[in-house]
Backbone as a printed PyTorch tensor [residue, N CA C, xyz], in Angstrom:
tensor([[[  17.9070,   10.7680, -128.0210],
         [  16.4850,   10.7440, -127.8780],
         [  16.0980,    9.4860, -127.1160]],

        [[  15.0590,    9.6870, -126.2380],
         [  14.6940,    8.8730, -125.4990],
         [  13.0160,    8.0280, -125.5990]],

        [[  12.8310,    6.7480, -125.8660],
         [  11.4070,    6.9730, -126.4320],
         [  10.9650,    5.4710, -125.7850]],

        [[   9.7660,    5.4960, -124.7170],
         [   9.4010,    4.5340, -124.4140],
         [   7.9310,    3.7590, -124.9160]],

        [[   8.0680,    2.4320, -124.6850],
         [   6.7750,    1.8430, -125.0200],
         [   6.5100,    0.4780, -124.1290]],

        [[   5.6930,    0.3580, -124.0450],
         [   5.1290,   -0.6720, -123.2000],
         [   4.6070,   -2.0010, -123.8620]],

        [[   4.7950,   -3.2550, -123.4340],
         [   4.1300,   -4.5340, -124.4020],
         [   3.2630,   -4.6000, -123.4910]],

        [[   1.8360,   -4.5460, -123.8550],
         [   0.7000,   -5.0580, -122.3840],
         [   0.6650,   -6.1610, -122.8190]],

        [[   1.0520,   -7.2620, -123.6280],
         [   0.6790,   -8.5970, -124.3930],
         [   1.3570,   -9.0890, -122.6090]],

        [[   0.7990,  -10.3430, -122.2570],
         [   1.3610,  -11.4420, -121.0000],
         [   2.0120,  -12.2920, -121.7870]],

        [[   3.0410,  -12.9400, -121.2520],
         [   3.7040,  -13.8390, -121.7590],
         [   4.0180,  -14.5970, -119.9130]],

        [[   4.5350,  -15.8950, -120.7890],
         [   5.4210,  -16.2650, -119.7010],
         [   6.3960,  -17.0420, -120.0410]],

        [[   7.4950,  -17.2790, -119.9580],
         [   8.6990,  -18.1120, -120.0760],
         [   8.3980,  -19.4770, -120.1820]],

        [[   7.6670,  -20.0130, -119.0130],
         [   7.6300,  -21.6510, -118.8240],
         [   6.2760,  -22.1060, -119.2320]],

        [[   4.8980,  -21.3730, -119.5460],
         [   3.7760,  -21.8690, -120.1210],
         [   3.2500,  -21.8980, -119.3790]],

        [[   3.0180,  -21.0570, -117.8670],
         [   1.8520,  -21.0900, -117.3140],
         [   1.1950,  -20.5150, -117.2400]],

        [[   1.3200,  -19.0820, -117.5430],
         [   0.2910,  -18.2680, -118.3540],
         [  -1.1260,  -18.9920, -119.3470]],

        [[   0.0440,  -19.3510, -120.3330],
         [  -1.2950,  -20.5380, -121.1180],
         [  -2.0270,  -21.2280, -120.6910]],

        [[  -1.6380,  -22.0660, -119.7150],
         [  -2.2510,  -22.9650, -119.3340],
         [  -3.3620,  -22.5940, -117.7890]],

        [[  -2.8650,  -21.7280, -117.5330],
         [  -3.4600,  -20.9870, -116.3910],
         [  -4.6530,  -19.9620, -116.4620]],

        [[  -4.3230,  -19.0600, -117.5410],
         [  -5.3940,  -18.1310, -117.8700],
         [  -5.2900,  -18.3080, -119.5010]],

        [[  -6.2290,  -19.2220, -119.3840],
         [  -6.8320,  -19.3370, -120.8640],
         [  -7.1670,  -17.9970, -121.5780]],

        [[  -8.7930,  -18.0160, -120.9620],
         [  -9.5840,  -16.8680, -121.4720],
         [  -8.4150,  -15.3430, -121.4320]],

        [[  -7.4950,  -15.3140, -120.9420],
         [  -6.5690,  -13.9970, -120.8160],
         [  -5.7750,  -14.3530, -122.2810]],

        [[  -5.6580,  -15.4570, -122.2740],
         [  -4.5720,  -15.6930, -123.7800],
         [  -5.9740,  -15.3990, -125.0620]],

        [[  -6.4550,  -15.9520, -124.8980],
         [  -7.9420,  -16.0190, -125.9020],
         [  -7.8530,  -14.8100, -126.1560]],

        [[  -8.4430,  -13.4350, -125.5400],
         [  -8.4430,  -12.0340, -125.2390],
         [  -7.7370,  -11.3870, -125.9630]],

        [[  -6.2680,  -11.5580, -125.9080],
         [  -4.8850,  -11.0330, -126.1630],
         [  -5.3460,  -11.1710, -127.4050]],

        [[  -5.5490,  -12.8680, -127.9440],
         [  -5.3060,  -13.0650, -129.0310],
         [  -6.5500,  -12.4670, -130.2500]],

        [[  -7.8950,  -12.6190, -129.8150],
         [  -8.7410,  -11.5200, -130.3570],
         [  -8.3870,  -10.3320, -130.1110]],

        [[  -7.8440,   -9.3810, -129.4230],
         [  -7.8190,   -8.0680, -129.4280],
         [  -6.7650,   -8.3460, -130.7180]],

        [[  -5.5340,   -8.5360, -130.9260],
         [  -4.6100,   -8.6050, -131.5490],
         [  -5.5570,   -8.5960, -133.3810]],

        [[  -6.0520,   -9.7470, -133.3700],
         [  -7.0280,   -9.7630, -134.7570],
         [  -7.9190,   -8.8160, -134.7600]],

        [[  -8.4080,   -7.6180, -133.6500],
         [  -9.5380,   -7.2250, -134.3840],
         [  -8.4050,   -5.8050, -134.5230]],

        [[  -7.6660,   -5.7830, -133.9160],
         [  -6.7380,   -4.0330, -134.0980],
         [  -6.2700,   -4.3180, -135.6360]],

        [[  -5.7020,   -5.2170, -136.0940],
         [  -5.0050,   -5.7100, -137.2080],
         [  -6.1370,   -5.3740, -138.3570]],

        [[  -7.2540,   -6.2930, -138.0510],
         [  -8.6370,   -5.9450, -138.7890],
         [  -9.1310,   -3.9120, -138.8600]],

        [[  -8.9870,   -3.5140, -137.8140],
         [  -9.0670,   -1.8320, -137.8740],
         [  -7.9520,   -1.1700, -138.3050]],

        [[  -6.8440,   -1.8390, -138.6950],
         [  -6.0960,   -1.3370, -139.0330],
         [  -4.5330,   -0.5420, -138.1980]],

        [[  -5.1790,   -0.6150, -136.9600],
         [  -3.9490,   -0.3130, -136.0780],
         [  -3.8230,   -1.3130, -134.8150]],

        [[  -2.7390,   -2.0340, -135.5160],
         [  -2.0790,   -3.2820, -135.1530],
         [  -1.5260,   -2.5880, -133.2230]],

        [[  -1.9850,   -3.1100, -132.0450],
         [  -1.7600,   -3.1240, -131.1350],
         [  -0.6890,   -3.9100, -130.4110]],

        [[  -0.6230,   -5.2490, -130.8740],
         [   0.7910,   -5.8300, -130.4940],
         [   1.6450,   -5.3580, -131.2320]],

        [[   2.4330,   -4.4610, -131.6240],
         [   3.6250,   -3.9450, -132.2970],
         [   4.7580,   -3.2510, -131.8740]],

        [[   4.9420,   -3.6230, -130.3230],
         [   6.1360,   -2.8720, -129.4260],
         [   7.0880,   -3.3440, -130.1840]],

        [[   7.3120,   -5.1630, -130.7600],
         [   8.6580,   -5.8510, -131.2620],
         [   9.1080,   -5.3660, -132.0540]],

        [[   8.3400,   -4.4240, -133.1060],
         [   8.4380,   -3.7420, -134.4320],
         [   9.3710,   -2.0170, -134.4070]],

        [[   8.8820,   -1.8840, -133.1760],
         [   9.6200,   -0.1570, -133.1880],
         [  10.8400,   -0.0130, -132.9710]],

        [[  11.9270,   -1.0620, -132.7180],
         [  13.0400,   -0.8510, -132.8300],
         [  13.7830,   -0.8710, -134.8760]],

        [[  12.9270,   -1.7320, -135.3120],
         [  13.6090,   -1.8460, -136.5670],
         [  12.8710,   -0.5250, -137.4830]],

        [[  11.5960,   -0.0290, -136.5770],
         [  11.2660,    1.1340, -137.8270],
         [  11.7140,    2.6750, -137.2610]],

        [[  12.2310,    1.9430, -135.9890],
         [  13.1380,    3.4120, -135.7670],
         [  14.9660,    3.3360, -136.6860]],

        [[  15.1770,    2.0590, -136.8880],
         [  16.6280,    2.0220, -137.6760],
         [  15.6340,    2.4200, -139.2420]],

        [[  15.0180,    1.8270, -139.2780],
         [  14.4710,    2.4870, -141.0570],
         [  14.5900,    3.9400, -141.0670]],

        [[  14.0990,    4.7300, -140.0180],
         [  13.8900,    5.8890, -140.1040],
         [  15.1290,    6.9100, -140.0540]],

        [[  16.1000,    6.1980, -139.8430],
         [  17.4680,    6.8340, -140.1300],
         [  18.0790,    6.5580, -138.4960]],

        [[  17.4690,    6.2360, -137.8720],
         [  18.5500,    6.4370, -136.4210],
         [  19.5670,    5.7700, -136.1060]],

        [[  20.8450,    5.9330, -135.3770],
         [  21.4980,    4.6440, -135.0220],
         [  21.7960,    4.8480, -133.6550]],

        [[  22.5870,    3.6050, -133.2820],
         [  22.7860,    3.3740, -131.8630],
         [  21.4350,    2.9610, -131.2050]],

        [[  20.5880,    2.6690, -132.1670],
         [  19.1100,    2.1080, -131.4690],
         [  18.8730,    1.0610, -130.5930]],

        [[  18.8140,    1.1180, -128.8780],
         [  18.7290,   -0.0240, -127.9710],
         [  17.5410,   -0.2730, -127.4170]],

        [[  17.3700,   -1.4050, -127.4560],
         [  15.7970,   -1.9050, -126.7610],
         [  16.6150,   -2.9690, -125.6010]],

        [[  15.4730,   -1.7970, -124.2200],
         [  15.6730,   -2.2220, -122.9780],
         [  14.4180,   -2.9630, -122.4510]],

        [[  14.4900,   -4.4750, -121.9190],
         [  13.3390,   -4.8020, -121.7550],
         [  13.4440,   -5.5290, -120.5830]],

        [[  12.1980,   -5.4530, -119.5900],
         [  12.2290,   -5.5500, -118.1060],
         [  11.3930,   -6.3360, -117.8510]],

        [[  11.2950,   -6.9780, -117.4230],
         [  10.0320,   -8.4950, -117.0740],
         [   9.4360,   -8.7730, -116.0270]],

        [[   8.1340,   -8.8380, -115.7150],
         [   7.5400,   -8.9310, -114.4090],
         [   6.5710,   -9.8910, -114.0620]],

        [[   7.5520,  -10.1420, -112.6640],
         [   7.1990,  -11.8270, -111.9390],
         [   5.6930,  -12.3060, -112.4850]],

        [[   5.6940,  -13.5140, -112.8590],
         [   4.5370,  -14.3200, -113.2660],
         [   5.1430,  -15.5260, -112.6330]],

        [[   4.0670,  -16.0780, -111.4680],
         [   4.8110,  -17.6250, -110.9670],
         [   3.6160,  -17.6750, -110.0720]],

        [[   3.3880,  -18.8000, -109.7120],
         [   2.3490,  -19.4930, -108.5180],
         [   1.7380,  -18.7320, -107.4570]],

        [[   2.5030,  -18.0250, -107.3030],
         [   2.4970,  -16.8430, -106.7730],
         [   1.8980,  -15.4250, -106.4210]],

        [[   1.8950,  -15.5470, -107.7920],
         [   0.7300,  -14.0320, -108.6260],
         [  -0.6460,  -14.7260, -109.2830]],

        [[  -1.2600,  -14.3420, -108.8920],
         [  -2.8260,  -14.8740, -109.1760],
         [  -2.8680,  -13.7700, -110.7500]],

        [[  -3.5390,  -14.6000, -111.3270],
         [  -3.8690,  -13.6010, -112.5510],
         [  -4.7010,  -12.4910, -112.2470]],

        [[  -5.3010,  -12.1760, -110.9970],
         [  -5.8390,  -10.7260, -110.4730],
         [  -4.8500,  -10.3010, -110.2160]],

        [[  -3.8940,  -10.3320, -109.6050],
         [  -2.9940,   -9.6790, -109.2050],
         [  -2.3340,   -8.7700, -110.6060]],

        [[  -1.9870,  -10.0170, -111.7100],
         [  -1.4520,   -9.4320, -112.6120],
         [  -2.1080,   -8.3650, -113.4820]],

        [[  -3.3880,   -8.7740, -113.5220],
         [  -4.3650,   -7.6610, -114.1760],
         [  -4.4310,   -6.7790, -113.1290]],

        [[  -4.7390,   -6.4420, -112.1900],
         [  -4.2740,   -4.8870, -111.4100],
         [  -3.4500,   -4.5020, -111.6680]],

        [[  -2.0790,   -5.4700, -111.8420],
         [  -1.1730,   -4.4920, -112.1030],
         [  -1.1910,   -3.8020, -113.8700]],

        [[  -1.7000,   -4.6320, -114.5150],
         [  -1.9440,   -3.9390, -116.0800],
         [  -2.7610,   -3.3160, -116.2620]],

        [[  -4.0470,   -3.1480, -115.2990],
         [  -4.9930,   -2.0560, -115.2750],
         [  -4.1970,   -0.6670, -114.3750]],

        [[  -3.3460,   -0.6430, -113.7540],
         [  -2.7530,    0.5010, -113.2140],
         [  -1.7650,    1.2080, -114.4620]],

        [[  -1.4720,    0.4460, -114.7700],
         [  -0.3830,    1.1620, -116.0170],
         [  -0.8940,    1.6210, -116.8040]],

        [[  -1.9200,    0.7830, -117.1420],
         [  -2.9960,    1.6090, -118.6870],
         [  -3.8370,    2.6720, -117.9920]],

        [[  -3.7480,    3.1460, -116.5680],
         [  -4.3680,    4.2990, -115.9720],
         [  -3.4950,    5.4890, -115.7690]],

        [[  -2.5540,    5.2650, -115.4280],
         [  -1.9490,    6.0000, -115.0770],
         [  -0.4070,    6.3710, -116.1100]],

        [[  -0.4240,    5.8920, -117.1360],
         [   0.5420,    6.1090, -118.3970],
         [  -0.3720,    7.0230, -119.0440]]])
């Protein structure tokens, strides 16, 4: 069985995300408290590998793919690209 999911959460390796787009970390981090508050927790991609082993499966692999964040990519850039995925998924 084959089963995909997407993290829309931004991260970045070296902290320039944080320090770069504040209000984008701010965002993340209220959306995160108010889904939790409604009850369906939205950051929870990290979670579906261990509640797919609860659920009896094995051989369970999480493949994860990372995309360029650097001086480079303007935080418009990066939000087009996360507004295309949440359109077209």
């Amino acid at each position: 069985m084959e089963s995909q999911e997407y993290e829309m959460w931004l991260y970045s390796d070296d902290g320039t995300l944080e320090k770069l787009a504040t209000n984008c970390v701010e965002y993340q981090e209220r959306l995160d408290e108010a889904s939790e508050k409604f009850g369906k927790k939205m950051n929870s991609v990290n979670l579906l590998e261990g509640r797919m082993r609860d659920a009896g499966f094995v051989d369970v692999r999480s493949d994860i793919y990372k995309v360029c964040w650097s001086a480079a990519c303007s935080v418009v850039e990066v939000s087009v690209l996360r507004l295309r995925h949440m359109v077209t998924e």
